[in-house]
Structures are given as structure tokens and as C-alpha cells.
C-alpha positions as CSV (number, residue, x, y, z in Angstrom):
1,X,-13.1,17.7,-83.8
2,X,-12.6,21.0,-82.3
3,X,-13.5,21.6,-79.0
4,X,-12.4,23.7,-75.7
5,X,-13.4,20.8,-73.8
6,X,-11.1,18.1,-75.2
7,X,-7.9,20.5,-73.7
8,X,-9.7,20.4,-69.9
9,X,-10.3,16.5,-70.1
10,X,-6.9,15.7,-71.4
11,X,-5.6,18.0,-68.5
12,X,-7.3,17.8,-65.4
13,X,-5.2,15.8,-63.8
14,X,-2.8,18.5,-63.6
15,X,-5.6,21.0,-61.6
16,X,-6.0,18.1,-59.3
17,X,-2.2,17.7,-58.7
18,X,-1.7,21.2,-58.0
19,X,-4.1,21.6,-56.0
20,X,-3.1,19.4,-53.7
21,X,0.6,19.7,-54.0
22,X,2.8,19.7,-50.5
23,X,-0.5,18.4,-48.3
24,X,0.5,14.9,-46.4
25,X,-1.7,12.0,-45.7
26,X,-3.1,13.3,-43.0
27,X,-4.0,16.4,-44.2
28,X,-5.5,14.5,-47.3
29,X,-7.4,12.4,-45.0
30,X,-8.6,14.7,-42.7
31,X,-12.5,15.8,-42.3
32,X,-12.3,19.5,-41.8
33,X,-16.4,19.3,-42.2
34,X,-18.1,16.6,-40.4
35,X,-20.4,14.4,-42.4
36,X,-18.4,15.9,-46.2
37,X,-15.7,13.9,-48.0
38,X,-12.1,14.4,-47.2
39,X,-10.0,15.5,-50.0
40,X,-8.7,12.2,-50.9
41,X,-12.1,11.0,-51.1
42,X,-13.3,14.2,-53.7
43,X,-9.8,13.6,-55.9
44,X,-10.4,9.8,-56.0
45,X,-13.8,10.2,-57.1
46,X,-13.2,13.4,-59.6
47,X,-10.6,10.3,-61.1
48,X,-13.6,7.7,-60.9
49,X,-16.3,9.7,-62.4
50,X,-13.8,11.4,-65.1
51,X,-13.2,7.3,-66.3
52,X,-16.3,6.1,-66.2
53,X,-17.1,9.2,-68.5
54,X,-14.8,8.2,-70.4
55,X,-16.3,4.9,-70.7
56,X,-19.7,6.9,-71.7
57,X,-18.1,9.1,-74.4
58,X,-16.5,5.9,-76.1
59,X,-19.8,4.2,-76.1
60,X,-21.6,7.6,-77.4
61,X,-19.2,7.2,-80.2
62,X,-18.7,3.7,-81.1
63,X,-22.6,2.9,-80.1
64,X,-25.9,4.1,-81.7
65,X,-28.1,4.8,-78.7
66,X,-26.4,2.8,-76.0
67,X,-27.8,2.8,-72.4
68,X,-26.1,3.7,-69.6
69,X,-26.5,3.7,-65.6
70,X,-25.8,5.8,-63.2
71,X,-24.2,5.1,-60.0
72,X,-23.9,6.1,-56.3
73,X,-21.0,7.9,-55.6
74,X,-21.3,7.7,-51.9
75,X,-21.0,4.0,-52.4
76,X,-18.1,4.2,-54.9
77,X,-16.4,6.3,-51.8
78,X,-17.5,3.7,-49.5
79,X,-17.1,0.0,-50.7
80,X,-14.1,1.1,-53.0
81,X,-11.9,2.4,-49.9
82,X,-11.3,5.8,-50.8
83,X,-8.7,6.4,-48.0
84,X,-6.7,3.1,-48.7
85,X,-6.6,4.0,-52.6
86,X,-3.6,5.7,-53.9
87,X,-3.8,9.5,-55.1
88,X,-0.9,9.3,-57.6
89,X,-1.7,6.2,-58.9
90,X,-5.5,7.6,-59.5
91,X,-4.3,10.7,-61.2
92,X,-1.4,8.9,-63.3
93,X,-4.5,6.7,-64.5
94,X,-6.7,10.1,-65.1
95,X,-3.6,11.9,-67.3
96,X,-3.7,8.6,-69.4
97,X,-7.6,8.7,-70.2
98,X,-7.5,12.1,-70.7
99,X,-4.4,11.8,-72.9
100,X,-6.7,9.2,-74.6
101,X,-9.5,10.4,-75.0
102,X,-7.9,14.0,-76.2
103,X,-6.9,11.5,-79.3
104,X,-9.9,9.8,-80.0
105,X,-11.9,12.7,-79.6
106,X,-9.4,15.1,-82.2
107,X,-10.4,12.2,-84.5
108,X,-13.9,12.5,-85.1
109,X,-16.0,16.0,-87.2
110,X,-17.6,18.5,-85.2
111,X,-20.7,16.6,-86.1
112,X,-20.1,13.7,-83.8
113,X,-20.6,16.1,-80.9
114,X,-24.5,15.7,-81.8
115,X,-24.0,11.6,-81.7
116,X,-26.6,10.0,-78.3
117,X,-26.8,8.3,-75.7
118,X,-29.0,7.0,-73.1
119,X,-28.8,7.7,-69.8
120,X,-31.1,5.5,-67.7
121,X,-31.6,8.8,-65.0
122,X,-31.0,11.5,-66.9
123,X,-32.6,10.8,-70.6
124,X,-30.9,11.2,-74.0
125,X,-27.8,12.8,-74.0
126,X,-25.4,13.6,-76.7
127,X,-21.6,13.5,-76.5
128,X,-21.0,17.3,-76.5
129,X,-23.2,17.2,-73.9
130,X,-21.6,15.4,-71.9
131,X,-18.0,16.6,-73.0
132,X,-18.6,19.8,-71.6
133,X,-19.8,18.1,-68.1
134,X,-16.9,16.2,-67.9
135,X,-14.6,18.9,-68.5
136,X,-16.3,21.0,-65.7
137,X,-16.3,18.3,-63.5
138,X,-12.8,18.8,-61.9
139,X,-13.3,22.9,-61.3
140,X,-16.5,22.3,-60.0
141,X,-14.7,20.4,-57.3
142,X,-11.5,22.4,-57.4
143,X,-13.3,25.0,-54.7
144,X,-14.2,22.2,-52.4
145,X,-10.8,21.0,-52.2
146,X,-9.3,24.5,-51.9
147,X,-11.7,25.3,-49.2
148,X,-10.8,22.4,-47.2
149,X,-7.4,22.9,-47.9
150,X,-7.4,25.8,-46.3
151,X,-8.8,24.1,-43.3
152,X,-6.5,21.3,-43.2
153,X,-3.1,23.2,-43.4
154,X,-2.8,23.4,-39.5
155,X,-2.7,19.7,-39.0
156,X,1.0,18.7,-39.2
């Protein structure tokens, strides 16, 4: 397969880790906006919600038609202990899926991109579909980490 969206999933990782290159602990911890995620908490669940696509797009293609759930990623934050997870371990794990998943998805034709699933809130979706939303994924969360880096530089 040929797609621009196999080079962003196999390297988001790095986006992540520059973005939040040089920050300490407790300026990735820190709540710069009340009641928002820190930016441990938004890089943790990027990593979670780039897997468990993962998971998706190997189902689309080894499946015909399989189901899948959604979840609540204010509980994944939650009851998974964003703040006492660790970043680098996270991102190592998201380089390796992408790496992955950059081979698997090389393998198949251009047609598999047309290949379904079910998603129990959204409906049918089909793998290019939801290429292309995992490999915005990361930017689209990029700005909120850059913005509240910004914030965050001040704290020592």
C-alpha cells in the first residue's frame, strides 16, 4: 500500500518527543488550565488511543466486518493513572506500533484501504478511513500541548 498516512503513524512518536523535549515532571504535570488535561495526561493518551487504533486497523484487516467499541478517554486518564505512567516508556511503545504497523500496512494493495469495520458509535468505517484519523491524531493534539507548554515554562 501506498499511503501519506502510514509515514505519520510510523512517526508520531517523534512529534510527541519533540514537543516536549527539556520540560521536567513538574512542568509535565502541571494544569496551566483548570478542569483540561496536563500534558502528561494528552501524550499518554495520544500513545493509548494511537494503540488501540492500532488494534482497530489490524482487525479491519485481518477481520471481515469486526465490531468495535469505543471508550472513554476521561476514564482511561483517570483509572489508568495518567501521572504515575511513564512518558518514555509510552512513546518507546508508540515508535514500536507505529514501526509495526508501517510494515503491515506497506504489505497490503491500495485496495485494502476500502476493507470495513464496525464501529459500535460511529458506524461502518473503512481502514483508510480511519488511517487518516489516526495519523492526524497526534497534530491535532500537538497545539494543545504547545500551548500549555508555553504556560508551563515558568514553573521550575
Amino acid at each position: 500500500m501506498n499511503s501519506p498516512f502510514i509515514d505519520a503513524i510510523e512517526n508520531d512518536h517523534q512529534k510527541l518527543r519533540d514537543a516536549i523535549a527539556g520540560l521536567t515532571p513538574a512542568q509535565m504535570q502541571a494544569f496551566p488550565v483548570p478542569g483540561t488535561w496536563s500534558i502528561q495526561q494528552i501524550v499518554i493518551h495520544v500513545v493509548d488511543s494511537d494503540i488501540i487504533g492500532a488494534c482497530r486497523m489490524k482487525r479491519i484487516i485481518a477481520m471481515e466486518l469486526p465490531l468495535m467499541i469505543g471508550y472513554d478517554e476521561s476514564l482511561f486518564a483517570k483509572n489508568l493513572h495518567y501521572h504515575e505512567q511513564s512518558v518514555e516508556d509510552a512513546l518507546e511503545m508508540l515508535r514500536l506500533s507505529g514501526r509495526q504497523m508501517g510494515r503491515i500496512l506497506r504489505t497490503l494493495p491500495d485496495s485494502a484501504l476500502e476493507r470495513k469495520g464496525i464501529h459500535a458509535e460511529i458506524g461502518a468505517i473503512t481502514l483508510g478511513w480511519f488511517m487518516q484519523r489516526i495519523a492526524g491524531h497526534t497534530d491535532h493534539h500537538l497545539k494543545f500541548i504547545q500551548q500549555k507548554r508555553k504556560m508551563v515554562e515558568s514553573i521550575g
